[in-house]
VOPAGU-2260 file (C-alpha; in pm, 1 decimal, decimal comma):
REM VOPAGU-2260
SITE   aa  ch    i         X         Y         Z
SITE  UNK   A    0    1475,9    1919,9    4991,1
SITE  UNK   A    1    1525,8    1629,9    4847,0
SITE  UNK   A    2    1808,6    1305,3    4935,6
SITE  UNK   A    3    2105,3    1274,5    4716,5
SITE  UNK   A    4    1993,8     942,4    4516,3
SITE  UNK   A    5    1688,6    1160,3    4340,8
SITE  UNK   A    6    1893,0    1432,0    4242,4
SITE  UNK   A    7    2173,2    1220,2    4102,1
SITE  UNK   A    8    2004,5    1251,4    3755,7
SITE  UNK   A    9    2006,6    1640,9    3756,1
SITE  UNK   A   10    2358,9    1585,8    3876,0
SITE  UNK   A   11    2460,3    1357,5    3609,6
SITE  UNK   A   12    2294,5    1631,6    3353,7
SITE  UNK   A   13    2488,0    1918,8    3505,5
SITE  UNK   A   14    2835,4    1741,4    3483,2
SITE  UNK   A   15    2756,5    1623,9    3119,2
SITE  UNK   A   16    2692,0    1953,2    3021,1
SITE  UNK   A   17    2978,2    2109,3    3202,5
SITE  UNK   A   18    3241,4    1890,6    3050,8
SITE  UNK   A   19    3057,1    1994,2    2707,0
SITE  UNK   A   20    3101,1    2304,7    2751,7
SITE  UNK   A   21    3463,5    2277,3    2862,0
SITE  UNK   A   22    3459,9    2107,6    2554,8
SITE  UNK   A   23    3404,3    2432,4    2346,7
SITE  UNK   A   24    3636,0    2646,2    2592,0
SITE  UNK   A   25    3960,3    2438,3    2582,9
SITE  UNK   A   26    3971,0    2265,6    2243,8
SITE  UNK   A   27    4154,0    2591,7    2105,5
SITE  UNK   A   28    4471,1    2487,2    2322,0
SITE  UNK   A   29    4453,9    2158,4    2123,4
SITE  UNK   A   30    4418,4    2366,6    1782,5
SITE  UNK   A   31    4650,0    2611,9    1813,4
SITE  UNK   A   32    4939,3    2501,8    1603,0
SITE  UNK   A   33    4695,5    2395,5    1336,4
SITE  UNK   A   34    4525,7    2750,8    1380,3
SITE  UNK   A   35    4825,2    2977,4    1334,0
SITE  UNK   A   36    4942,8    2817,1     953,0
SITE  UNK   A   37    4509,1    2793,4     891,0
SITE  UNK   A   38    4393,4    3128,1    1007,0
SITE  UNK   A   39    4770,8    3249,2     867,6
SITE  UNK   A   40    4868,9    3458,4    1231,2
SITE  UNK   A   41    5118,8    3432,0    1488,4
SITE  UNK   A   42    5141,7    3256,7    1829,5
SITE  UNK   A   43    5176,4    3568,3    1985,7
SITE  UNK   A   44    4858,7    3667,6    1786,4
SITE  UNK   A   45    4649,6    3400,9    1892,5
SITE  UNK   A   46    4805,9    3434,5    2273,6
SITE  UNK   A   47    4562,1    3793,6    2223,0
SITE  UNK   A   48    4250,2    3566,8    2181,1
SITE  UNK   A   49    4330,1    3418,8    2503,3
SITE  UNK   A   50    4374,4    3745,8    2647,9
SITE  UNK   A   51    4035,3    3876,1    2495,3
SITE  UNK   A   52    3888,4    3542,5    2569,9
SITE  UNK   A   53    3961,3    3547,1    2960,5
SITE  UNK   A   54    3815,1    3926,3    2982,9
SITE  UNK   A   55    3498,4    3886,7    2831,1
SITE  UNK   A   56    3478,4    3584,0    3024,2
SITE  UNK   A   57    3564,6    3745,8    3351,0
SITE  UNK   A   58    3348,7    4022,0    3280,2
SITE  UNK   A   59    3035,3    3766,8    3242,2
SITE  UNK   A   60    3122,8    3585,5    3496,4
SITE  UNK   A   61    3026,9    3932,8    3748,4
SITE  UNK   A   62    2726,0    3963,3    3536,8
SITE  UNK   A   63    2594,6    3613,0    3518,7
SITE  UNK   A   64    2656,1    3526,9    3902,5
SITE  UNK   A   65    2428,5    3838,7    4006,6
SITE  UNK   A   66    2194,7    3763,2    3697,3
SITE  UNK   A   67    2215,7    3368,4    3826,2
SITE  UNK   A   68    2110,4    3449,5    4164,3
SITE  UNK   A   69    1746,8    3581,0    4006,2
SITE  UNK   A   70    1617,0    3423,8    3693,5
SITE  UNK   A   71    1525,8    3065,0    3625,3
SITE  UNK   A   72    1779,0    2800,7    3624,1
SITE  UNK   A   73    1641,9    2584,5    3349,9
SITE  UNK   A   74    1558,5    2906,2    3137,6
SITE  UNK   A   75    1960,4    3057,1    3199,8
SITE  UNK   A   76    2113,6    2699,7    3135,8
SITE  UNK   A   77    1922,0    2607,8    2757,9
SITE  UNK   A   78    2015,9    2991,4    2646,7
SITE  UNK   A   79    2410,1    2938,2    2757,8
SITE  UNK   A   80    2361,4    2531,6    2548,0
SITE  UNK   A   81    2280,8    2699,2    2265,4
SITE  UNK   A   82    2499,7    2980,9    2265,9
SITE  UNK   A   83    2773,0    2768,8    2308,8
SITE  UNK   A   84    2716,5    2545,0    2044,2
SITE  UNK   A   85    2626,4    2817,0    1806,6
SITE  UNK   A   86    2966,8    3013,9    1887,5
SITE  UNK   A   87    3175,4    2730,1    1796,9
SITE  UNK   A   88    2993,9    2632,0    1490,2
SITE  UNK   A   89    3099,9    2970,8    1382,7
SITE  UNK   A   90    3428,5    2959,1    1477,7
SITE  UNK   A   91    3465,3    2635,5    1263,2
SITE  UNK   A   92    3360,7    2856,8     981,7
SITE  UNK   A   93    3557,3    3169,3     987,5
SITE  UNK   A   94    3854,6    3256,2     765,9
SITE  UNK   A   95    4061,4    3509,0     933,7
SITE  UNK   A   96    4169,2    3608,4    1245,3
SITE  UNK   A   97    3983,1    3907,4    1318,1
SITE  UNK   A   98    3656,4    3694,5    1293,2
SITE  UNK   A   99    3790,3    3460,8    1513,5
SITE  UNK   A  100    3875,6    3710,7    1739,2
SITE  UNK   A  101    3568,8    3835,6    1785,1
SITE  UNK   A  102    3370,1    3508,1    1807,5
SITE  UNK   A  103    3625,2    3346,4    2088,4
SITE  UNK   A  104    3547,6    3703,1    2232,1
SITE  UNK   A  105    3186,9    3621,1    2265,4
SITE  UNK   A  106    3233,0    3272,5    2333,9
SITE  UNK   A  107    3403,0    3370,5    2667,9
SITE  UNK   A  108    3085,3    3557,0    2769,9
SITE  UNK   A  109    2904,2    3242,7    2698,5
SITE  UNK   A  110    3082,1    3020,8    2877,7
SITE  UNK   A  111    3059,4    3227,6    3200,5
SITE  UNK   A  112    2695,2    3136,9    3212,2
SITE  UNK   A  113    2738,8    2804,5    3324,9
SITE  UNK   A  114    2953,5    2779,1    3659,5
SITE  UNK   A  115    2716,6    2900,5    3845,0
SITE  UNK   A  116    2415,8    2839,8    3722,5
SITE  UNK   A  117    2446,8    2472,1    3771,2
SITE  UNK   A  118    2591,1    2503,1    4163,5
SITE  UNK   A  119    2297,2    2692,6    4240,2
SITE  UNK   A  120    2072,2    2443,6    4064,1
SITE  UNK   A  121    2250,1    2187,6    4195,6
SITE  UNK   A  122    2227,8    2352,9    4595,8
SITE  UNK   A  123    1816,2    2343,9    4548,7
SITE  UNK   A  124    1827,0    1960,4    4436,6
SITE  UNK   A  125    2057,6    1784,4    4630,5
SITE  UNK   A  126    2080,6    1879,9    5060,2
SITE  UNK   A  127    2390,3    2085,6    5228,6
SITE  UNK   A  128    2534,5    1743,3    5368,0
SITE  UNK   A  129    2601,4    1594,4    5002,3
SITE  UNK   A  130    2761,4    1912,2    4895,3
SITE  UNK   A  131    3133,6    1837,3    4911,1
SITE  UNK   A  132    3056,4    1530,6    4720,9
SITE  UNK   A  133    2830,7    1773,5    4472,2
SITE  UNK   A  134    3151,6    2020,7    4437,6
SITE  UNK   A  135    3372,7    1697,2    4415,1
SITE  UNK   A  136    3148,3    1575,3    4073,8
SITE  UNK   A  137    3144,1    1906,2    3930,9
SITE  UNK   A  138    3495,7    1928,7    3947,9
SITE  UNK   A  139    3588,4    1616,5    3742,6
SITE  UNK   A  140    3384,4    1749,6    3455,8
SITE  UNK   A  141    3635,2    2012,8    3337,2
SITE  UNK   A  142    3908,6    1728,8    3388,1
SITE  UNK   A  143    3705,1    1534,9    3135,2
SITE  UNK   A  144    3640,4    1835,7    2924,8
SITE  UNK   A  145    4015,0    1833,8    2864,6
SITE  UNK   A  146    4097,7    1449,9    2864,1
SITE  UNK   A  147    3855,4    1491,9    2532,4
SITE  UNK   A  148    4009,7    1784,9    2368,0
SITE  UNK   A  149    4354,2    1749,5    2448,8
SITE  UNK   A  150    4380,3    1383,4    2386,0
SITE  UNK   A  151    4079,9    1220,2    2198,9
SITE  UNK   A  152    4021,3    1482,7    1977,2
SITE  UNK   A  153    4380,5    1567,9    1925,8
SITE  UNK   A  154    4431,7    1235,0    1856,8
SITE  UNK   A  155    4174,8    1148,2    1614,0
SITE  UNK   A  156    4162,3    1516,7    1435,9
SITE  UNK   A  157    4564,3    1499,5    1383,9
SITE  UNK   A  158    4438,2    1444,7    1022,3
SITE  UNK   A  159    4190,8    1686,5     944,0
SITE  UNK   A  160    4163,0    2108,8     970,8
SITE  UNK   A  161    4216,1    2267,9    1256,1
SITE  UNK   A  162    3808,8    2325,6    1202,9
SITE  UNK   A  163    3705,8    2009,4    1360,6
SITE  UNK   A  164    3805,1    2145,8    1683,4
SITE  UNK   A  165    3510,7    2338,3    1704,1
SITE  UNK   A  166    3251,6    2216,2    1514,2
SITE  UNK   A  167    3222,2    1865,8    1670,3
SITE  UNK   A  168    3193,3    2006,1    1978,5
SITE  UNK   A  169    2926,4    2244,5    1908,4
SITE  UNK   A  170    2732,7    1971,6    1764,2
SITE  UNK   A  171    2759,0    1793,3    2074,0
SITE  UNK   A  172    2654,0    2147,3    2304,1
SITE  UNK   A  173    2324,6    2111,4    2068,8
SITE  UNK   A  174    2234,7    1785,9    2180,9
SITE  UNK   A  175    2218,4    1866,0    2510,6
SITE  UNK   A  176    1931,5    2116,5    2436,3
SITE  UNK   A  177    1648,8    1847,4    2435,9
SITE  UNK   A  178    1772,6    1721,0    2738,8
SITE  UNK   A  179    1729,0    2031,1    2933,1
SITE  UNK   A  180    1432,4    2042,7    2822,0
SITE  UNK   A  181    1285,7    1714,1    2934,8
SITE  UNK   A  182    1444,2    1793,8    3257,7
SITE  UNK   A  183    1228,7    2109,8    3265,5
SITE  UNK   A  184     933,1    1946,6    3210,6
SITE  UNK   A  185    1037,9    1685,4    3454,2
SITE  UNK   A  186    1166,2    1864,0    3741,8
SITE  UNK   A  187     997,9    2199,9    3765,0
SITE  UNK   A  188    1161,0    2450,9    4050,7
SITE  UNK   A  189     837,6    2701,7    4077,7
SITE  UNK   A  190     768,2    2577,2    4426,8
SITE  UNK   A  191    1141,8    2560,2    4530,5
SITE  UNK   A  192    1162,6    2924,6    4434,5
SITE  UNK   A  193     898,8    3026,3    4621,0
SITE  UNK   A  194    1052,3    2885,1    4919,4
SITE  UNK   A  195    1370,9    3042,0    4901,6
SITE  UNK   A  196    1469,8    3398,5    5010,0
SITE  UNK   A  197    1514,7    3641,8    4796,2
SITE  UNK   A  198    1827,0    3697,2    4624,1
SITE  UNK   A  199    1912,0    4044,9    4781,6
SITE  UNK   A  200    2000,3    4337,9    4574,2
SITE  UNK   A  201    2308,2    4353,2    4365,4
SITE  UNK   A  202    2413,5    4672,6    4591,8
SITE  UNK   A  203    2342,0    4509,2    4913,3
SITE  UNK   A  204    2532,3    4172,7    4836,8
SITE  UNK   A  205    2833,8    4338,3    4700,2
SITE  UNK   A  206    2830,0    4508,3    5014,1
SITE  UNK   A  207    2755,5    4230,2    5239,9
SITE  UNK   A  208    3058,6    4051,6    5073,9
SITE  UNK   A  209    3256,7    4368,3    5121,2
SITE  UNK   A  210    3215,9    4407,3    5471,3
SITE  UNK   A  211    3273,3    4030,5    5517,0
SITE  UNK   A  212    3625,8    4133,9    5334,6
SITE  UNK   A  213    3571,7    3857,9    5071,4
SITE  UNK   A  214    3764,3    4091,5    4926,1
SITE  UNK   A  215    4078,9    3916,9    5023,3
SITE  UNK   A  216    3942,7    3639,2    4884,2
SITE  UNK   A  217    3924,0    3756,3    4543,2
SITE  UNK   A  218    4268,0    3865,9    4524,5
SITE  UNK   A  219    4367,6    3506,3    4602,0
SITE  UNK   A  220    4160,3    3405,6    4333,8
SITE  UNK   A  221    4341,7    3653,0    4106,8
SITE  UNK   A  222    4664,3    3496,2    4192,3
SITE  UNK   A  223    4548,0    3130,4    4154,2
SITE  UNK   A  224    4396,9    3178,5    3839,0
SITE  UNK   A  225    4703,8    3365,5    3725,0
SITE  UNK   A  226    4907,8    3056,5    3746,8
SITE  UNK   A  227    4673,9    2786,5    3648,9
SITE  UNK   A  228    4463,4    2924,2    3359,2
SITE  UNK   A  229    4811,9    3099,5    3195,6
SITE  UNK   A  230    5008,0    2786,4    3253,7
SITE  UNK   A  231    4746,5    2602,9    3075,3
SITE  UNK   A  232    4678,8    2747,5    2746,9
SITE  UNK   A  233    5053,1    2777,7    2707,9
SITE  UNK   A  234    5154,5    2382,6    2798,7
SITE  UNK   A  235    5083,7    2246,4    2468,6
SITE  UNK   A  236    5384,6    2509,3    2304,3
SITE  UNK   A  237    5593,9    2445,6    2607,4
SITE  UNK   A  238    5584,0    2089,9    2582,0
SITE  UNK   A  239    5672,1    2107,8    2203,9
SITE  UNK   A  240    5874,4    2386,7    2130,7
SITE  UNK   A  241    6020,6    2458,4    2396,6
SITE  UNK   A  242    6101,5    2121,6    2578,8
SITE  UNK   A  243    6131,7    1966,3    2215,1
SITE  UNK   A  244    5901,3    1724,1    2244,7
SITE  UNK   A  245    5696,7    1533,1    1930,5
SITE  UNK   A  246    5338,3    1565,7    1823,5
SITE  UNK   A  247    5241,3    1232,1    2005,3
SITE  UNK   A  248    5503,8    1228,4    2325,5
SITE  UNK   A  249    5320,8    1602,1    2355,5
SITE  UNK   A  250    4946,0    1492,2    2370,6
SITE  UNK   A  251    5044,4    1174,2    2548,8
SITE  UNK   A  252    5225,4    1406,3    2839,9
SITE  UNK   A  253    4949,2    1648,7    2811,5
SITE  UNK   A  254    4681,7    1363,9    2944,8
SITE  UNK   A  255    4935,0    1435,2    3291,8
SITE  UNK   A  256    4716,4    1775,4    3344,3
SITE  UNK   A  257    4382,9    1654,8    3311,1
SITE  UNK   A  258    4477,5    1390,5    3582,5
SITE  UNK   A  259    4680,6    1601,9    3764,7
SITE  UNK   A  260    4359,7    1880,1    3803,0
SITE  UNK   A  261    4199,9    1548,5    3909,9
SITE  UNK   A  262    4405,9    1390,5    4162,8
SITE  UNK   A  263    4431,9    1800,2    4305,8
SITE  UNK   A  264    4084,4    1806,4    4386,4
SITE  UNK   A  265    4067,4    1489,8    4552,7
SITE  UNK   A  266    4404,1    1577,9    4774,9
SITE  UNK   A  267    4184,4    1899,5    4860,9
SITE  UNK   A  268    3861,8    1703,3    4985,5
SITE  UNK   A  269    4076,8    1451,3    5169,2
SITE  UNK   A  270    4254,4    1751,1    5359,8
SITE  UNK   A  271    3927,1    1891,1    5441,4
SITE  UNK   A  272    3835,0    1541,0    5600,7
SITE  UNK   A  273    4135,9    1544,3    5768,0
SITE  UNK   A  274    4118,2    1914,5    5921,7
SITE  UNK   A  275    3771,4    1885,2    5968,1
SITE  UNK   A  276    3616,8    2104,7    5739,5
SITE  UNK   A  277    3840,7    2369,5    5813,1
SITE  UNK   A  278    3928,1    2536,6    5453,0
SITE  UNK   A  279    4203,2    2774,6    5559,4
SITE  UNK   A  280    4418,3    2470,8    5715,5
SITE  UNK   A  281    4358,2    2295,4    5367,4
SITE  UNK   A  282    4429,1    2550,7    5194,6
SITE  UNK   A  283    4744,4    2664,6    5355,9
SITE  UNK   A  284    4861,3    2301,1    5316,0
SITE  UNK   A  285    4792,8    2311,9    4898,5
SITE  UNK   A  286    4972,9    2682,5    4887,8
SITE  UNK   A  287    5264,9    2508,4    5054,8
SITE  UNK   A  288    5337,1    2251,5    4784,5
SITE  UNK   A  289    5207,4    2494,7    4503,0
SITE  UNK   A  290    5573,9    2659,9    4655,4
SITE  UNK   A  291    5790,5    2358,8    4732,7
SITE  UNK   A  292    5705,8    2257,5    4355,0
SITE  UNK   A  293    5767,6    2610,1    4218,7
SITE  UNK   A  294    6109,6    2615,7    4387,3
SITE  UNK   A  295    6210,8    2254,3    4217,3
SITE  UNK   A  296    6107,1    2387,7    3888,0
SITE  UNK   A  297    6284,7    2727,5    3929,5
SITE  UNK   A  298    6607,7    2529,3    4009,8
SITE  UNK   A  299    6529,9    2206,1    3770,2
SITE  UNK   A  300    6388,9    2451,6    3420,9
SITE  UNK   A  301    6670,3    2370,1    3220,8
SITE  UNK   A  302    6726,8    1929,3    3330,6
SITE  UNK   A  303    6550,4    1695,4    3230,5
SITE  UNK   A  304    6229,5    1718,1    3008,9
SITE  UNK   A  305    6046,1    1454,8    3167,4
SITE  UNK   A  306    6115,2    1566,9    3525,9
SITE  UNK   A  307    6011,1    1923,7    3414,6
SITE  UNK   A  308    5654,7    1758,1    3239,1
SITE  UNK   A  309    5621,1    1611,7    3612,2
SITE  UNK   A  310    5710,0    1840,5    3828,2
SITE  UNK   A  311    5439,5    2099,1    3581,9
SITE  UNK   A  312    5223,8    1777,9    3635,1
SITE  UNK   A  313    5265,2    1826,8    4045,7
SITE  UNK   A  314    5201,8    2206,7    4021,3
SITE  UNK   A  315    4864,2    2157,8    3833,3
SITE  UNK   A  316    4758,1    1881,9    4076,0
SITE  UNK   A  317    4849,1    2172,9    4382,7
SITE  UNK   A  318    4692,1    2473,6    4233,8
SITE  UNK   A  319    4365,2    2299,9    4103,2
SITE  UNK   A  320    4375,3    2156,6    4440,4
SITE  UNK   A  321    4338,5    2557,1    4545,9
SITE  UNK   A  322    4126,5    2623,0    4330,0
SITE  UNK   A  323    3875,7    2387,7    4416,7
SITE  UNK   A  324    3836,7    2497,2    4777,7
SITE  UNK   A  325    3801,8    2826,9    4673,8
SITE  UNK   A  326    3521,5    2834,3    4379,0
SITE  UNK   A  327    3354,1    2483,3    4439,6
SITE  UNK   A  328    3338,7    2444,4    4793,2
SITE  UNK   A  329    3347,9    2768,8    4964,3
SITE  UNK   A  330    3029,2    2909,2    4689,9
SITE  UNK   A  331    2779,7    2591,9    4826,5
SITE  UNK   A  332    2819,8    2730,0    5188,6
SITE  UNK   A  333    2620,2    3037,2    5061,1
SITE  UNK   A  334    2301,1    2851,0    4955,9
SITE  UNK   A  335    2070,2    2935,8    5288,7
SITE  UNK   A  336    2176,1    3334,1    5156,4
SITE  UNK   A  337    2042,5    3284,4    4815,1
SITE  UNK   A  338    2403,3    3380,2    4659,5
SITE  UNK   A  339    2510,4    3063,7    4545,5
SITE  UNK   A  340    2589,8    3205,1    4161,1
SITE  UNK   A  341    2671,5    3581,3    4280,7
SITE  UNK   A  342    2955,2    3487,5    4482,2
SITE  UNK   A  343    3071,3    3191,1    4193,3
SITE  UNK   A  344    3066,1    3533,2    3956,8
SITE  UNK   A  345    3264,1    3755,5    4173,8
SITE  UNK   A  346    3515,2    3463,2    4258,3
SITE  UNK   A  347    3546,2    3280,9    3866,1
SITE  UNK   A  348    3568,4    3686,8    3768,3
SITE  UNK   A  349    3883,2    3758,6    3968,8
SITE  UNK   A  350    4034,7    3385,2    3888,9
SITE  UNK   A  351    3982,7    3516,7    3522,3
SITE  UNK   A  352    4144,4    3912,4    3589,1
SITE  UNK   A  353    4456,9    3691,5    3659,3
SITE  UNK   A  354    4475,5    3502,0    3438,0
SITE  UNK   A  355    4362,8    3787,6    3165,8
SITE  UNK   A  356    4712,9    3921,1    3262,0
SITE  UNK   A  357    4898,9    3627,8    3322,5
SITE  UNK   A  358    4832,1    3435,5    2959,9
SITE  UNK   A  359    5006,5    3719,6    2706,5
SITE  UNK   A  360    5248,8    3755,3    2977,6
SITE  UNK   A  361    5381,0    3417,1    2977,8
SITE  UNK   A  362    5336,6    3433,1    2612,8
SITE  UNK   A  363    5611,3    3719,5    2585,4
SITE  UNK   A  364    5793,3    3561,4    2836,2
SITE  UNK   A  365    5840,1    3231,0    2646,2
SITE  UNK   A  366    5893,7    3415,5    2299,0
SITE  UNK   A  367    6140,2    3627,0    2469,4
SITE  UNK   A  368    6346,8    3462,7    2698,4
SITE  UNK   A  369    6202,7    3083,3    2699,7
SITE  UNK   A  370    6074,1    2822,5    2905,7
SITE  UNK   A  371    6326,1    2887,8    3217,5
SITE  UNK   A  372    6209,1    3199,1    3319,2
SITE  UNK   A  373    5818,1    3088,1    3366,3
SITE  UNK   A  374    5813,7    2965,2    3627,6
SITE  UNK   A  375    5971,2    3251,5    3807,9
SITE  UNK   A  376    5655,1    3368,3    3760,6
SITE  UNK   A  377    5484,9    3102,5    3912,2
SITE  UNK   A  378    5704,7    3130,2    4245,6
SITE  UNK   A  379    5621,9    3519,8    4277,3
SITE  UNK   A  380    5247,2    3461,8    4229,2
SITE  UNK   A  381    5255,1    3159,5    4505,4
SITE  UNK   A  382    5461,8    3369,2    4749,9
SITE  UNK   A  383    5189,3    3662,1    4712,9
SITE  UNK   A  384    4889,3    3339,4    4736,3
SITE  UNK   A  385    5024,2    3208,1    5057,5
SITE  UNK   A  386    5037,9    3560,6    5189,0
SITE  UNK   A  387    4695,4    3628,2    5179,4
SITE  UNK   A  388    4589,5    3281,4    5295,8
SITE  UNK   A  389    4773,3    3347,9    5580,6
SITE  UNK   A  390    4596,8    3700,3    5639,6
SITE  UNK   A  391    4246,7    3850,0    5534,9
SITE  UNK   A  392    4173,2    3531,2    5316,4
SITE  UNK   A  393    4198,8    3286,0    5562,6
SITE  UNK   A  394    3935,5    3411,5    5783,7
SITE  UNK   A  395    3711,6    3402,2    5504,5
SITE  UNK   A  396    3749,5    3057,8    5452,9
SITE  UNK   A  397    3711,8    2989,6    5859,6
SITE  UNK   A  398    3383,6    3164,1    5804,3
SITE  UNK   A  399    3274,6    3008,3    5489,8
SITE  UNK   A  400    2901,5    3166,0    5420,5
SITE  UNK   A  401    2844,3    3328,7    5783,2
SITE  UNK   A  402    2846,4    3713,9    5789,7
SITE  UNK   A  403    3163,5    3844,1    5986,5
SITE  UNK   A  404    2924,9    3945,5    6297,4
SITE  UNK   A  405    2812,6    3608,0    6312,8
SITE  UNK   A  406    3151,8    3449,5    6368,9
SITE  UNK   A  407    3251,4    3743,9    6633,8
């Protein structure tokens, strides 16, 4: 295995190409008003690509983590470059919404090839002790992804179609092809996969997991990703329609999530530190302000704008916080059982089932009874998190990647 300071190149590869393709994932939200006069559809309409967008990206996610676990890295990563850059090309050149439908559609299959594939690649290149910091990297990348759509390219595309959006960044996902390549040639794995264990069947690590009850786990994951990925994609149309703010105030307060998704997983390593590694204390500490913050913003909804944009800002920081124990840190605990991707699959694939149902939800919430009543939502979906943390969940995090038996 080798230190951290020769894998920091591979590292530095991984995180550029995970905040490119975050790149081609999240630069709809900063589209979407342009999109709707474009494309000539509703809000509600294009709240269904979201909806279609987090299922076909749930459903890859199950597919790629076991797929993950058992072909080459290098080989899995240049197909999902490519793809991604491809799918967003095309999306810059479609004319209608049903096109557009069904590319985003295939796009979210796409982008579940990535997660994954780059912790396990990651796991064979850079030793267990530098994983936190590994998980802490990776992290930042989607905070970048969105600093860069939400704010750069918002800013700098406020002239031109709502096409831009998607063609510069698949330009940019086709750059990265020749790099992977080099790295390839550079770096080959064929001895470090001879060395590992095998990946062990699909039907014997879903049960494995299942008798481990990671099953709790996953419904966590559904509630987390039910508030964080639906609160998301609808910000940009709370922030302006529905807290009445302008085009720049809007993408200047929308630079508060990026850094609040930062600053959350930061909190979430330093409360590892300080419980020593123990994930269910940390995690238990996170839910808690995920529901003092929910409270404040049940009670606060209709005040002031800005103390609403902060208190969202807060909520981001707490749940990404969450998040970030759950499918960066606890995943890298699973390297010495070869299941590294398959459990990032089965854990990014519930986050996305929640958030699947979550994002039209909120939609018809907000075009039917406005921004007040979202984040009743949120509270409900917090109460039901911290549940579970307290029960079957947090032993799972206790255990991290040892078998139940192991831990009796």
């Amino acid at each position: 295995m080798k230190p951290l300071k020769q894998g920091l190149g591979i590292l530095l590869l991984c995180w550029a190409t995970y905040v490119t393709a975050y790149l081609c994932r999240v630069n709809i939200s900063a589209a979407l008003t342009k999109m709707s006069a474009g494309l000539g559809v509703s809000m509600e309409y294009l709240g269904m690509a979201s909806s279609i967008y987090f299922i076909t990206y749930a459903a890859g996610q199950l597919l790629n983590g076991f797929l993950g676990d058992r072909v080459k890295p290098y080989r899995f990563l240049l197909t999902a470059v490519a793809a991604a850059g491809a799918a967003n090309l095309a999306v810059g050149n479609v004319s209608n919404g049903a096109a557009f439908l069904l590319i985003w559609g295939i796009n979210g299959y796409i982008q579940s090839m990535f997660w994954g594939s780059l912790l396990r690649l990651l796991s064979f290149h850079i030793p267990a002790e530098h994983h936190k910091t590994v998980s802490t990297v990776m992290s930042t990348a989607s905070v970048t992804g969105y600093i860069l759509s939400w704010s750069i390219l918002g800013k700098a595309f406020a002239g031109l179609s709502w096409k831009a959006y998607f063609i510069v960044p698949g330009f940019c996902a086709l750059l990265l092809i020749p790099c992977w390549l080099l790295t390839a040639r550079r770096h080959p794995m064929e001895q470090m996969l001879r060395e590992l264990p095998d990946s062990p069947p699909v039907g014997r690590a879903v049960r494995e997991l299942f008798e481990d009850r990671m099953y709790f786990i996953c419904l966590l994951c559904c509630a987390i990703g039910a508030i964080q990925e639906g609160a998301v994609f609808w910000l940009p149309v709370i922030f302006s329609r529905d807290l009445g703010l302008n085009a720049d105030s809007s993408l200047l307060l929308l630079m508060v999530i990026p850094f609040s998704k930062l600053l959350g997983v930061f909190l979430a390593r330093w409360l590892l530190g300080r419980h020593h590694e123990n994930a269910r204390r940390s995690m238990l500490a996170m839910l808690a302000l995920v529901s003092a913050i929910a409270v404040l913003l049940v009670l606060t909804s209709r005040l002031s704008a800005l103390l609403t944009v902060l208190l969202i800002g807060l909520l981001i920081l707490a749940v990404n916080g969450s998040n970030w124990i759950i499918i960066s840190y606890l995943p890298l605990s699973f390297a010495e059982r070869n299941m590294v991707s398959t459990l990032v699959g089965i854990l990014d694939f519930s986050i996305y089932v929640g958030a699947a149902v979550s994002s039209p939800l909120t939609g018809i919430v907000l075009a039917r009874y406005g921004w007040p009543a979202v984040p009743v939502i949120w509270l409900g979906l917090t109460a039901a998190s911290v549940l579970l943390a307290l029960t079957g969940a947090g032993g799972c995090l206790l255990r991290k990647g040892k078998r139940i038996h192991e831990c009796a």
